[in-house]
N, CA, C and O atoms as a DFTB+ gen file, in Angstrom:
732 C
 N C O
     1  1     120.636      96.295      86.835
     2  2     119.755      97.094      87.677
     3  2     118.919      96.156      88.540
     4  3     118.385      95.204      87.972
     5  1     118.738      96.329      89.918
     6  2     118.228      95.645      90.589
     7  2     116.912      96.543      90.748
     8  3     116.889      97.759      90.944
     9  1     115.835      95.689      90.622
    10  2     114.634      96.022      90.565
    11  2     113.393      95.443      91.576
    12  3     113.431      94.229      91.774
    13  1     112.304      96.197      92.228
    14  2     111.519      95.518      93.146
    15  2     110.121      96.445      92.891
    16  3     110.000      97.670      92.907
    17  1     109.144      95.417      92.657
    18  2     107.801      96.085      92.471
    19  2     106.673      95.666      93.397
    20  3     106.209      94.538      93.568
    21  1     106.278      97.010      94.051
    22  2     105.343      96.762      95.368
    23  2     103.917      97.506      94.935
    24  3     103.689      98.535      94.298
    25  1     103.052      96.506      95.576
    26  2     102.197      96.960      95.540
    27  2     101.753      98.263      96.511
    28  3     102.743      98.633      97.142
    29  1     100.990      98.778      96.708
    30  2     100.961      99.985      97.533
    31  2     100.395      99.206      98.367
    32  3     100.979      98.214      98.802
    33  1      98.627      99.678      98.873
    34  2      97.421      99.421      99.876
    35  2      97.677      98.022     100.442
    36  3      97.263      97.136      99.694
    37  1      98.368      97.515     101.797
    38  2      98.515      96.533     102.509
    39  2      99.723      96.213     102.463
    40  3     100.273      95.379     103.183
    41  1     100.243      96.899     101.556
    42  2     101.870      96.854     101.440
    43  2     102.589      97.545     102.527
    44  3     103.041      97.353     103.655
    45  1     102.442      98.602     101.455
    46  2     103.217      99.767     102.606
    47  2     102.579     100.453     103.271
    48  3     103.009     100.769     104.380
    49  1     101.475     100.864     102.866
    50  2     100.264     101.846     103.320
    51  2      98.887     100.306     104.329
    52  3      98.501      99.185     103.997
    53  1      98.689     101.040     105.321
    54  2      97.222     100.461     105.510
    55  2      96.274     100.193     104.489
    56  3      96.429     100.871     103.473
    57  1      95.153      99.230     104.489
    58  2      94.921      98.829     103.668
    59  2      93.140      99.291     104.435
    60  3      92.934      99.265     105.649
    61  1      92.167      99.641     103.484
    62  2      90.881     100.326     103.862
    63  2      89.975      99.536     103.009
    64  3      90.027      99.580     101.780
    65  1      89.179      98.844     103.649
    66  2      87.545      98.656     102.691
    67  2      87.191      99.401     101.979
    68  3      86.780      99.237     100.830
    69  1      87.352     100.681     102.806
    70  2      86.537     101.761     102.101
    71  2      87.292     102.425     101.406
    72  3      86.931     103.574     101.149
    73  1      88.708     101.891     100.818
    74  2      89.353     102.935     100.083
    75  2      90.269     103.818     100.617
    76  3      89.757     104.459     101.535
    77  1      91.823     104.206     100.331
    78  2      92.406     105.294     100.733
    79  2      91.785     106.515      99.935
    80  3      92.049     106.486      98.733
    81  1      91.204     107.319     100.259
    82  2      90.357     108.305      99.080
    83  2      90.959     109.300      99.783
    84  3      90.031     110.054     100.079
    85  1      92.082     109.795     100.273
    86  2      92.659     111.338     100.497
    87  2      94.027     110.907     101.220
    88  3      94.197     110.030     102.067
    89  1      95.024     111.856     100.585
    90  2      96.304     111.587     101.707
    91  2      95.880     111.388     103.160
    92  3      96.484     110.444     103.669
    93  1      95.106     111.937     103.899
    94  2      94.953     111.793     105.711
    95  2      94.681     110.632     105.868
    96  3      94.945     110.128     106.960
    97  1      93.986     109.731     104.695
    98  2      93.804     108.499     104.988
    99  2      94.907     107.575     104.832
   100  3      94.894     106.730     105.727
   101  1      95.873     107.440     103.992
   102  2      97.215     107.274     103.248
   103  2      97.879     107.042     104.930
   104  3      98.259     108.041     105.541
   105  1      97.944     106.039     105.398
   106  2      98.982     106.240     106.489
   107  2      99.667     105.141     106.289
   108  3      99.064     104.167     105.840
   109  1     101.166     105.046     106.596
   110  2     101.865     103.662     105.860
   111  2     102.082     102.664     107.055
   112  3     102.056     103.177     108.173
   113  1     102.273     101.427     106.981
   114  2     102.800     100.671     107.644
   115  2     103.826     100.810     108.729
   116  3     104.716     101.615     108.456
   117  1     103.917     100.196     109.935
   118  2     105.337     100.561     110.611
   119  2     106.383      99.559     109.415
   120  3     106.136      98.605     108.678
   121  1     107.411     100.236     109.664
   122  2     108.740      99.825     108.633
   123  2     108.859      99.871     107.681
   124  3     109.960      99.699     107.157
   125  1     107.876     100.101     107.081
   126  2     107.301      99.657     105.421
   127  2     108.318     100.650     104.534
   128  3     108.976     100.338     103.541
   129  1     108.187     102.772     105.641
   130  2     108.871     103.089     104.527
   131  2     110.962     103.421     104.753
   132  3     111.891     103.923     104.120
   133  1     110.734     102.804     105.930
   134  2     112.516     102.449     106.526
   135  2     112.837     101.312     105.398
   136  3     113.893     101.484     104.789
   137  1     111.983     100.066     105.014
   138  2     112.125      98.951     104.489
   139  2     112.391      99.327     102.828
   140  3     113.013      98.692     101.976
   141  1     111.704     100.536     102.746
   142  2     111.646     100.898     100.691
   143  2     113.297     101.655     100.959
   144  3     114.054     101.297     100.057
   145  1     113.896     102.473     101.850
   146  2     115.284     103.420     102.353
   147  2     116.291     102.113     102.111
   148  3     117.210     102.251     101.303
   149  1     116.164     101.177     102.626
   150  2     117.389     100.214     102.845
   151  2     117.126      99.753     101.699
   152  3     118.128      99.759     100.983
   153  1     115.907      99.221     101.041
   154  2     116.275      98.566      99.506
   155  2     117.319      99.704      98.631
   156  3     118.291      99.500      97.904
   157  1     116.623     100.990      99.072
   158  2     117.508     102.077      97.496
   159  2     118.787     101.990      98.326
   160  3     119.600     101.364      97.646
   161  1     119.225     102.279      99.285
   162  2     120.637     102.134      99.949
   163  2     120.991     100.871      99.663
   164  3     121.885     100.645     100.479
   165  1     120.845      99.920      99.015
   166  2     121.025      98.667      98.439
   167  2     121.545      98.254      97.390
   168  3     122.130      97.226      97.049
   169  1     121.029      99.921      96.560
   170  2     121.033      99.386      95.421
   171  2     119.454      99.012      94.124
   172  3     119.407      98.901      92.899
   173  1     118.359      98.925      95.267
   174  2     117.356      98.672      94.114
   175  2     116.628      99.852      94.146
   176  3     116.605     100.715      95.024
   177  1     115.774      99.765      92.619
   178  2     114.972     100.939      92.307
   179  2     113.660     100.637      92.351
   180  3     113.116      99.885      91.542
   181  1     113.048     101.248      93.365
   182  2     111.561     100.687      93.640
   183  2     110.143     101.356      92.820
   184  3     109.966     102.507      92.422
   185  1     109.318     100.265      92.755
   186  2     108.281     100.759      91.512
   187  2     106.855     100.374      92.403
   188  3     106.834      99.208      92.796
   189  1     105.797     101.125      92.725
   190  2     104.674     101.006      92.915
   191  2     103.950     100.698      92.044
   192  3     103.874     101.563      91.171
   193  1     103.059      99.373      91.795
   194  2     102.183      99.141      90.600
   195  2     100.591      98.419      91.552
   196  3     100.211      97.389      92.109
   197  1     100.104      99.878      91.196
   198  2      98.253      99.778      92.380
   199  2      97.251      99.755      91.463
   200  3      97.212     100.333      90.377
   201  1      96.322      98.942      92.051
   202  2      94.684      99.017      91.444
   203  2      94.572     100.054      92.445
   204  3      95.083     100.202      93.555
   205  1      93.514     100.942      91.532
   206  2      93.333     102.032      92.184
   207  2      91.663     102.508      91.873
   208  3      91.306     103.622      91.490
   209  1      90.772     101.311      92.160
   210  2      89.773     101.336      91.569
   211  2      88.663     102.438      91.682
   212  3      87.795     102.777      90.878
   213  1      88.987     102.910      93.006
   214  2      87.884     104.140      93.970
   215  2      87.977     105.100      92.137
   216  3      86.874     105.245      91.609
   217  1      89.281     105.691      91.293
   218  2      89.049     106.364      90.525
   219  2      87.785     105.901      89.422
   220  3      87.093     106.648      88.729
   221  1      87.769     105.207      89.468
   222  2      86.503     104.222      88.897
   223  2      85.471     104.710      89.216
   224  3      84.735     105.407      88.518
   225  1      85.253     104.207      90.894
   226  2      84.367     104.488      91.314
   227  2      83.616     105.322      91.704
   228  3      82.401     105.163      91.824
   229  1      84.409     106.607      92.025
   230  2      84.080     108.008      91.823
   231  2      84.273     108.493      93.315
   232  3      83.816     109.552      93.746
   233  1      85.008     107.583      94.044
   234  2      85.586     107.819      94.927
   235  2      86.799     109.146      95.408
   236  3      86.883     109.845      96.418
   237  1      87.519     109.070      94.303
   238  2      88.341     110.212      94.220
   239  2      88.867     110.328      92.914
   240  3      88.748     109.390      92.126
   241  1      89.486     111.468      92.570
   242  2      89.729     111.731      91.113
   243  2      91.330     111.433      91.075
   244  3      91.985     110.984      92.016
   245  1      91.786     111.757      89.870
   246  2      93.302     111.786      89.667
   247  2      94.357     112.664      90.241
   248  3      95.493     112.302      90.547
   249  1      93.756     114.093      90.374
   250  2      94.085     114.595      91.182
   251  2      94.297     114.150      92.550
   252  3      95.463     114.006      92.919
   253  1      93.430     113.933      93.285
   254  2      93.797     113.464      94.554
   255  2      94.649     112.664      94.441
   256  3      95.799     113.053      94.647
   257  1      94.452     111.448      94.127
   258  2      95.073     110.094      93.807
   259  2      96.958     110.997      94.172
   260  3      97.652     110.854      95.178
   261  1      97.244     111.828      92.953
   262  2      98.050     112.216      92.796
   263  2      98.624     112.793      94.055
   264  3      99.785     112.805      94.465
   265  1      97.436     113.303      94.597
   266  2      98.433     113.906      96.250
   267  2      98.979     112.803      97.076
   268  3      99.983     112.851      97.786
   269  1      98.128     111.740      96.873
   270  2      98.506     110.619      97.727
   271  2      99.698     109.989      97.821
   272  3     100.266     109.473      98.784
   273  1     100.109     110.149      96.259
   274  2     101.503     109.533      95.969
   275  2     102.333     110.368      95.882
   276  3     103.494     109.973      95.772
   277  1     102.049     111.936      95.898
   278  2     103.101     112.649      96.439
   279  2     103.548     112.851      97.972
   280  3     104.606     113.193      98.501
   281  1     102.293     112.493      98.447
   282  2     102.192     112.146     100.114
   283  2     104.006     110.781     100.448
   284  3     105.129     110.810     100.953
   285  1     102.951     109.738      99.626
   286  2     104.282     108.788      99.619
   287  2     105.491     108.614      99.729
   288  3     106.202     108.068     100.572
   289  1     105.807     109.566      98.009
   290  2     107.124     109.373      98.056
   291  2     107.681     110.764      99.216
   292  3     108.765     110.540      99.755
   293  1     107.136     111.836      99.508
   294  2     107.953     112.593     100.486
   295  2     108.253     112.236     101.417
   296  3     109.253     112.670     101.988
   297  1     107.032     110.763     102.183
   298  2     107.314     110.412     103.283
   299  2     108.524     109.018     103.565
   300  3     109.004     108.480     104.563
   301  1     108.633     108.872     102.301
   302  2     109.526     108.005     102.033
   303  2     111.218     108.732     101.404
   304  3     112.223     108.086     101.108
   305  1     111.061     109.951     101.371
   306  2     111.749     110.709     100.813
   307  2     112.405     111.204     102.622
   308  3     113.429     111.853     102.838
   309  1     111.974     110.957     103.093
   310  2     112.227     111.916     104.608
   311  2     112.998     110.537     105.238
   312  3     114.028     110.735     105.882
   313  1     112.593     109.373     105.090
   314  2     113.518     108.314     105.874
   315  2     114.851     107.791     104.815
   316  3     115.587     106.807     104.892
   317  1     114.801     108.619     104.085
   318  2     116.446     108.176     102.966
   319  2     116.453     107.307     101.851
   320  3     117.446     106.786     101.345
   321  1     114.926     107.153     101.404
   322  2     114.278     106.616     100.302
   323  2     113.837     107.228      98.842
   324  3     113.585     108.432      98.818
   325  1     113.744     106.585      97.800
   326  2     113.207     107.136      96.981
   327  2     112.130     106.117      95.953
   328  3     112.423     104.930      95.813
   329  1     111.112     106.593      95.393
   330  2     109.969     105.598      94.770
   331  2     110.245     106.342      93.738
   332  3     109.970     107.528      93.559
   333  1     110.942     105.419      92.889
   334  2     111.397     105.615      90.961
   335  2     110.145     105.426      90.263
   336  3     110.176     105.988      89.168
   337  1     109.348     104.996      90.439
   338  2     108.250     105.162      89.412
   339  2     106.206     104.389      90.463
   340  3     106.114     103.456      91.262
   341  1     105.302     105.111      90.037
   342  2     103.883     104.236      90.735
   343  2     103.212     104.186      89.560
   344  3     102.842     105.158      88.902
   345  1     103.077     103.159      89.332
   346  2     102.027     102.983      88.084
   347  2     100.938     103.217      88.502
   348  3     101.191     103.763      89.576
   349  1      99.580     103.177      88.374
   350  2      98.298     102.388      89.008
   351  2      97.543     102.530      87.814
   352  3      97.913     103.251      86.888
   353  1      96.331     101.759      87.808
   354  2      95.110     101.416      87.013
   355  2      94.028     101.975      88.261
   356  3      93.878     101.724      89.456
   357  1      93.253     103.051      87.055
   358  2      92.312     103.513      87.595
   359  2      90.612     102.851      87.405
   360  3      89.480     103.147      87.787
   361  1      91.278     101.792      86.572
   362  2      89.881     101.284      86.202
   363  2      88.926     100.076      87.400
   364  3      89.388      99.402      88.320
   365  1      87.428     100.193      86.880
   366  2      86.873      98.993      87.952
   367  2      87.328      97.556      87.464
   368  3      88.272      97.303      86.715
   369  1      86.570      96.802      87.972
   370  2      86.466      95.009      87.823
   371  2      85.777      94.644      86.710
   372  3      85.880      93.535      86.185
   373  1      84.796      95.879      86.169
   374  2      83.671      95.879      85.157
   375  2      84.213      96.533      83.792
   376  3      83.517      96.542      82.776
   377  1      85.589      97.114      83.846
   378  2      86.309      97.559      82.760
   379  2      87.079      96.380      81.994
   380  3      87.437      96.503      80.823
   381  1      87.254      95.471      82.594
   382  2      88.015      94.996      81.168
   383  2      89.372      95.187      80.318
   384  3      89.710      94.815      79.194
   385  1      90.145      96.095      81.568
   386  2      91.117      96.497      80.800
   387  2      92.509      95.330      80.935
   388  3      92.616      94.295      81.593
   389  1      93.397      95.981      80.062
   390  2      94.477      94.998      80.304
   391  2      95.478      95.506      81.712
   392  3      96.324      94.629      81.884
   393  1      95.608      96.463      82.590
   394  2      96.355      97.209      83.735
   395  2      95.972      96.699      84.801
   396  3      96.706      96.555      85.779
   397  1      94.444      96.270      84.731
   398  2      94.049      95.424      86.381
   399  2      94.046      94.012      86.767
   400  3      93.339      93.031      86.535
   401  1      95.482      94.370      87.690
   402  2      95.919      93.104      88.021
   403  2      94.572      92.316      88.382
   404  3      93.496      92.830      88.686
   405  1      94.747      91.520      88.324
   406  2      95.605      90.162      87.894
   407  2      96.100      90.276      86.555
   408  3      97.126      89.628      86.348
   409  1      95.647      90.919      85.607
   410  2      96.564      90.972      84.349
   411  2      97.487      91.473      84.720
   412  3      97.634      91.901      85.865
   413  1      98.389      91.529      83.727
   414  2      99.910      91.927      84.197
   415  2     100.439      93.279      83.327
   416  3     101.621      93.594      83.194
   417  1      99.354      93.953      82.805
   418  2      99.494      95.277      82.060
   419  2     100.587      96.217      82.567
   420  3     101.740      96.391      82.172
   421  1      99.984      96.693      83.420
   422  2     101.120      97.566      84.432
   423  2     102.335      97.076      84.570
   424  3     103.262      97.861      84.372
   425  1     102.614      95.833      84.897
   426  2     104.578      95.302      84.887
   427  2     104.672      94.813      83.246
   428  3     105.783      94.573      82.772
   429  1     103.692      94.707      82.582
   430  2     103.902      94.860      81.190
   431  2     104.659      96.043      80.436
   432  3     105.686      95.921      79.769
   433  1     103.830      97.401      80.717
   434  2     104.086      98.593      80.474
   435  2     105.702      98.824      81.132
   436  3     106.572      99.269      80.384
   437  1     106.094      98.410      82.899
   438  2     107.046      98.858      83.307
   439  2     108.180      98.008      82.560
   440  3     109.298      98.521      82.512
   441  1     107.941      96.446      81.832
   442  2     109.016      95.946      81.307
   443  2     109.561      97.095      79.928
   444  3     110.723      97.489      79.829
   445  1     108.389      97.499      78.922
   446  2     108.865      98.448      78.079
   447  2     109.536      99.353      78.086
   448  3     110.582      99.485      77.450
   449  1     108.646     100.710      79.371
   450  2     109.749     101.467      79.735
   451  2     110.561     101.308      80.195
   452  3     110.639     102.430      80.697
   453  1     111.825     100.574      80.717
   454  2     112.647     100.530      81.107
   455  2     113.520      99.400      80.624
   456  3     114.634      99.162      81.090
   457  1     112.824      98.588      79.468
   458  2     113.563      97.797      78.666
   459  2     114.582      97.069      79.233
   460  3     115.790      97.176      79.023
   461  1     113.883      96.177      80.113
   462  2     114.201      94.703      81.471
   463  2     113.802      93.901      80.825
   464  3     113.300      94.119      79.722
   465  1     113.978      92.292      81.570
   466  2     113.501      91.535      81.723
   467  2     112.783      91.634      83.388
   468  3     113.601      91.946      84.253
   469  1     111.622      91.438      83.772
   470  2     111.226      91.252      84.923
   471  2     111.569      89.795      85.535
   472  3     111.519      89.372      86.690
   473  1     111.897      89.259      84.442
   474  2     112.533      87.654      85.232
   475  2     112.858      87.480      87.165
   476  3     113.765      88.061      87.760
   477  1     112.210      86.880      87.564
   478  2     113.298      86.743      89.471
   479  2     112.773      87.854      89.738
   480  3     112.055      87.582      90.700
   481  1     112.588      89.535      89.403
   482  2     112.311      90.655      89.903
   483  2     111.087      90.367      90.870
   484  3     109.955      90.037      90.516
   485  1     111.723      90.633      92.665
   486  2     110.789      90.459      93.538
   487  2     109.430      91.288      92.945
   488  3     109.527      92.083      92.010
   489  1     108.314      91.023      93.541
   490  2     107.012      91.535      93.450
   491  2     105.976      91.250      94.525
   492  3     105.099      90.392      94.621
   493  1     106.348      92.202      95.261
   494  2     105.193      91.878      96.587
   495  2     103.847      92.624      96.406
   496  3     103.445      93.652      95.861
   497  1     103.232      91.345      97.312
   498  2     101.767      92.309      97.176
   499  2     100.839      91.438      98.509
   500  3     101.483      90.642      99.192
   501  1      99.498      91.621      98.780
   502  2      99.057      90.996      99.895
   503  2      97.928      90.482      99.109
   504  3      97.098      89.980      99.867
   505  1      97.549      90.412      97.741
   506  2      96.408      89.440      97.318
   507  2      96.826      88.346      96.684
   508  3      97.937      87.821      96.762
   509  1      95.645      87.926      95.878
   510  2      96.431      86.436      95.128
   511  2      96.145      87.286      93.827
   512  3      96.783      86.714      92.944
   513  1      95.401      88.529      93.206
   514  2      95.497      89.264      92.220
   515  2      97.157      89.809      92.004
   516  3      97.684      89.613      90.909
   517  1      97.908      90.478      93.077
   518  2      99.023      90.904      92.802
   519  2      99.707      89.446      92.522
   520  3     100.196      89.253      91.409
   521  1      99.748      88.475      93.457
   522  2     100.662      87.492      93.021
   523  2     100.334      86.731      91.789
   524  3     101.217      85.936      91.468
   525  1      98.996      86.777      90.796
   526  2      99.024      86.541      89.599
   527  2      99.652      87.357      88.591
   528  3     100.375      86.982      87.667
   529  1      99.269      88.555      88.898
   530  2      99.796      89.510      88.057
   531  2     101.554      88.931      87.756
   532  3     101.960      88.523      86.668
   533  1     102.461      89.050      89.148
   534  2     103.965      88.516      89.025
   535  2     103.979      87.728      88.569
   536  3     104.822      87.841      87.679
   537  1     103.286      86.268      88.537
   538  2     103.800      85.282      87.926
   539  2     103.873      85.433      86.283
   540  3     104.659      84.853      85.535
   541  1     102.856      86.354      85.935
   542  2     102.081      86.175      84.231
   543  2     103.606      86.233      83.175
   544  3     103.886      85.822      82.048
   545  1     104.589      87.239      84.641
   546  2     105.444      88.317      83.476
   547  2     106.998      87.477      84.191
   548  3     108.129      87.603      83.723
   549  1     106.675      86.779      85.212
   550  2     107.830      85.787      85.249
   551  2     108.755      86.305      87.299
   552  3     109.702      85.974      88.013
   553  1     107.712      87.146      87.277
   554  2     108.666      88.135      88.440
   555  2     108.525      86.825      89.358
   556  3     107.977      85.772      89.032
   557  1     109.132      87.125      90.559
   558  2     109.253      86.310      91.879
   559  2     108.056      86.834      92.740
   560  3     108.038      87.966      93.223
   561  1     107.028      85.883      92.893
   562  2     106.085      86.700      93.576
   563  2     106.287      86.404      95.572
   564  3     106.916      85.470      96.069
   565  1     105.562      87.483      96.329
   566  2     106.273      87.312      97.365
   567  2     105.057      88.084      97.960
   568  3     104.632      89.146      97.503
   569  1     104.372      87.190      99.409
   570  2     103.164      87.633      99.929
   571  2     103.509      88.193     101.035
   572  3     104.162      87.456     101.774
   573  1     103.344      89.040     101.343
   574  2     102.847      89.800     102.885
   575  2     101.546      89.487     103.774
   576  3     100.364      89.536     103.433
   577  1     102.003      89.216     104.777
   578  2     100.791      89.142     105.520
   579  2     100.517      90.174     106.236
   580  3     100.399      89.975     107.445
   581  1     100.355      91.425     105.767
   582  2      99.632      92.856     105.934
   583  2      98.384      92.456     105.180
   584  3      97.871      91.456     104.677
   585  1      98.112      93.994     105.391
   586  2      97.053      94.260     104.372
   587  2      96.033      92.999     104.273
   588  3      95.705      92.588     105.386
   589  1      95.527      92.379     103.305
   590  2      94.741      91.294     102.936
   591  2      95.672      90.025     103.100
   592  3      95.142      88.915     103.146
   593  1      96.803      90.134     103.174
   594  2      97.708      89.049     103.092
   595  2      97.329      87.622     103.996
   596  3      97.296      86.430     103.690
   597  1      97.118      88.224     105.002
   598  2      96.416      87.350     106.159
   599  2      95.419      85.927     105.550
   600  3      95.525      84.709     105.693
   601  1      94.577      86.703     104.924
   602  2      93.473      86.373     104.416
   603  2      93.597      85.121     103.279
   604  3      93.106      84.012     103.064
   605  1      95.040      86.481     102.434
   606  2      95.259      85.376     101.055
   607  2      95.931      84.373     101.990
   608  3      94.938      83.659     102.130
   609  1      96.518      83.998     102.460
   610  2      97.456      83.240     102.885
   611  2      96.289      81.703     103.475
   612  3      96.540      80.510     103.301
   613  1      95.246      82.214     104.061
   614  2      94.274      81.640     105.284
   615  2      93.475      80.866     104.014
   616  3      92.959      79.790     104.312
   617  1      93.325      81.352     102.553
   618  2      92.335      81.276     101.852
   619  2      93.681      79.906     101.194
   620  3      93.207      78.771     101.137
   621  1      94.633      79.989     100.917
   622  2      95.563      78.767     100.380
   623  2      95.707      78.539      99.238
   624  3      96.404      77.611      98.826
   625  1      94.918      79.541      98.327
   626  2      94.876      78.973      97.062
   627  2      95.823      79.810      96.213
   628  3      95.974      80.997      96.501
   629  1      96.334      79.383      95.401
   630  2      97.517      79.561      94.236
   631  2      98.506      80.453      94.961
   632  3      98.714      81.646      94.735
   633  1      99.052      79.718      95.823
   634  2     100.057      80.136      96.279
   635  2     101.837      79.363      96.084
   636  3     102.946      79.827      96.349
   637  1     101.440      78.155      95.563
   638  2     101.953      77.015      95.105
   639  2     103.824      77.994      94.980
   640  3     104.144      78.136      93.800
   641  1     104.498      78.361      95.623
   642  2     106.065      78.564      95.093
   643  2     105.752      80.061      95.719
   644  3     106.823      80.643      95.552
   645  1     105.458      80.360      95.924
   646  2     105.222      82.258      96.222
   647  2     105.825      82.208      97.961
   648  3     105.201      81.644      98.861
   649  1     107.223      82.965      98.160
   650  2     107.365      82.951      99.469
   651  2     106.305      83.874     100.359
   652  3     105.376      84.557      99.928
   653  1     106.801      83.651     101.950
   654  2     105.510      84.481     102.464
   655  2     106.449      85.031     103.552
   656  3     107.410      84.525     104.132
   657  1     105.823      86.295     103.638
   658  2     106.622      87.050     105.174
   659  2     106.007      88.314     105.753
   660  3     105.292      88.993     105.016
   661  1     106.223      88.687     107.015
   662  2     105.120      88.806     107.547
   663  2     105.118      90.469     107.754
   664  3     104.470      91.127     108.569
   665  1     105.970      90.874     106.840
   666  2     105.572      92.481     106.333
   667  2     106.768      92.683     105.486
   668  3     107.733      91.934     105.637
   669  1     106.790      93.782     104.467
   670  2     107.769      94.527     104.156
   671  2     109.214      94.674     104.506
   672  3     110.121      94.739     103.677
   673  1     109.377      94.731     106.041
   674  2     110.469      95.109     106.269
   675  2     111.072      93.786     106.829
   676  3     112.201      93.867     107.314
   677  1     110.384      92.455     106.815
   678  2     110.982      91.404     106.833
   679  2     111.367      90.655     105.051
   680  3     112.259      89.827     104.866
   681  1     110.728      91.041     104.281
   682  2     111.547      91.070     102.871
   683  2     112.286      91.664     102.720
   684  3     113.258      91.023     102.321
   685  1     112.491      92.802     102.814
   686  2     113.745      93.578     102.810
   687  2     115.012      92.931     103.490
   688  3     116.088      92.798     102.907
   689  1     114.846      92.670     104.363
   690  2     115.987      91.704     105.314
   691  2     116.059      90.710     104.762
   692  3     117.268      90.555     104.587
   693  1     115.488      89.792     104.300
   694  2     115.420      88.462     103.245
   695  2     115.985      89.211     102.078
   696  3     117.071      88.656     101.911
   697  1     115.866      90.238     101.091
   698  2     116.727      90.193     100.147
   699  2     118.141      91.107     100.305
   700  3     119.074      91.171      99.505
   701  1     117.992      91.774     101.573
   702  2     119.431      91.926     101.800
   703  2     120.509      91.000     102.204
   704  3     121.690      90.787     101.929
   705  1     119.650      90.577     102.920
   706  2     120.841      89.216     103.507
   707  2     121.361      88.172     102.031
   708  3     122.547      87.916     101.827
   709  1     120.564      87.824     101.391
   710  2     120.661      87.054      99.925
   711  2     121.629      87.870      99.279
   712  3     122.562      87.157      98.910
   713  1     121.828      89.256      98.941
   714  2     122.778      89.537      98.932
   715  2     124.512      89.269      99.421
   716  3     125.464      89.013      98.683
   717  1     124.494      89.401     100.614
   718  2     125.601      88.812     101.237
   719  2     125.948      87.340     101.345
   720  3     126.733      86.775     102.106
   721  1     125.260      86.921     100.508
   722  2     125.854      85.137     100.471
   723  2     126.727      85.361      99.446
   724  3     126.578      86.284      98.645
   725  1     127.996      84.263      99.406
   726  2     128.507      84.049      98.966
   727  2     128.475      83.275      97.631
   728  3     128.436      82.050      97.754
   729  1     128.483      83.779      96.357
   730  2     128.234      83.283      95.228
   731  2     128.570      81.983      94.791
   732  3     128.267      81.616      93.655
């Protein structure tokens, strides 16, 4: 099973200071959700794993949250895509839990259910929190320069082996093409 775990906010979706706190805000990237269509026409099964702290914060509840990612996958459902599973952690910075990345709870949890190795399994994200999280559990971590990516990238630190590209739908083309090499 070929497997790829994205972060949401700067990923695929715009990325907000203030929080995506309602689907109207939820607007995705150009390519981002053509780029999730050609991975499943590929062959891989894509997994959203988000800090989702606003639930914390009292920003929005689970409910909403929940429209958001039904927002998602329909709109990703409409360009010939499908999102197999979104984890997220609803907790703050002040919780302590084991799900907020930089821990690696959440691709912890997704190694169980689905009884993988996350080994090599791409893992994009636009902070240096998502790209800790990948390394903890062994995945291939892989930065975007969306979202915060810019920033992580500008900031230099622990990036040491982590490729970089300059959205979504230029990884996608990087692991399709890797595909077609010759073994």
């Amino acid at each position: 099973m070929d497997l790829i775990i994205l972060d949401r906010d700067g990923v695929i979706n715009k990325e907000s200071d203030a929080y995506v706190k309602s689907p109207a805000e939820w607007i995705p990237l150009p390519g981002s959700l053509e780029a999730i269509a050609q991975l499943n026409q590929a062959g891989y099964r894509v997994v959203v794993a988000t800090n989702q702290s606003g639930v914390a914060r009292g920003l929005l509840d689970l409910t909403t949250l929940a429209r958001i990612h039904q927002k998602l996958r329909r709109q990703v459902a409409e360009v010939g895509g499908i999102i197999d599973a979104v984890l997220f952690c609803p907790h703050g910075s002040g919780d302590n839990c084991n799900c907020r990345k930089p821990k690696a709870g959440m691709l912890l949890d997704l190694r169980e259910r689905l009884h993988v190795s996350l080994e090599r399994v791409p893992a994009v994200g636009d902070s240096l929190r998502d790209i800790r999280a990948a390394q903890a559990v062994g995945c291939r971590p892989i930065l975007v320069q969306t979202g915060k990516g810019a920033s992580t990238l500008e900031a230099g630190v622990g990036l040491e082996g982590v490729e970089v590209y300059s959205d979504l739908a230029s990884v996608a083309e990087t692991l399709l093409a890797e595909r077609e090499l010759p073994a």
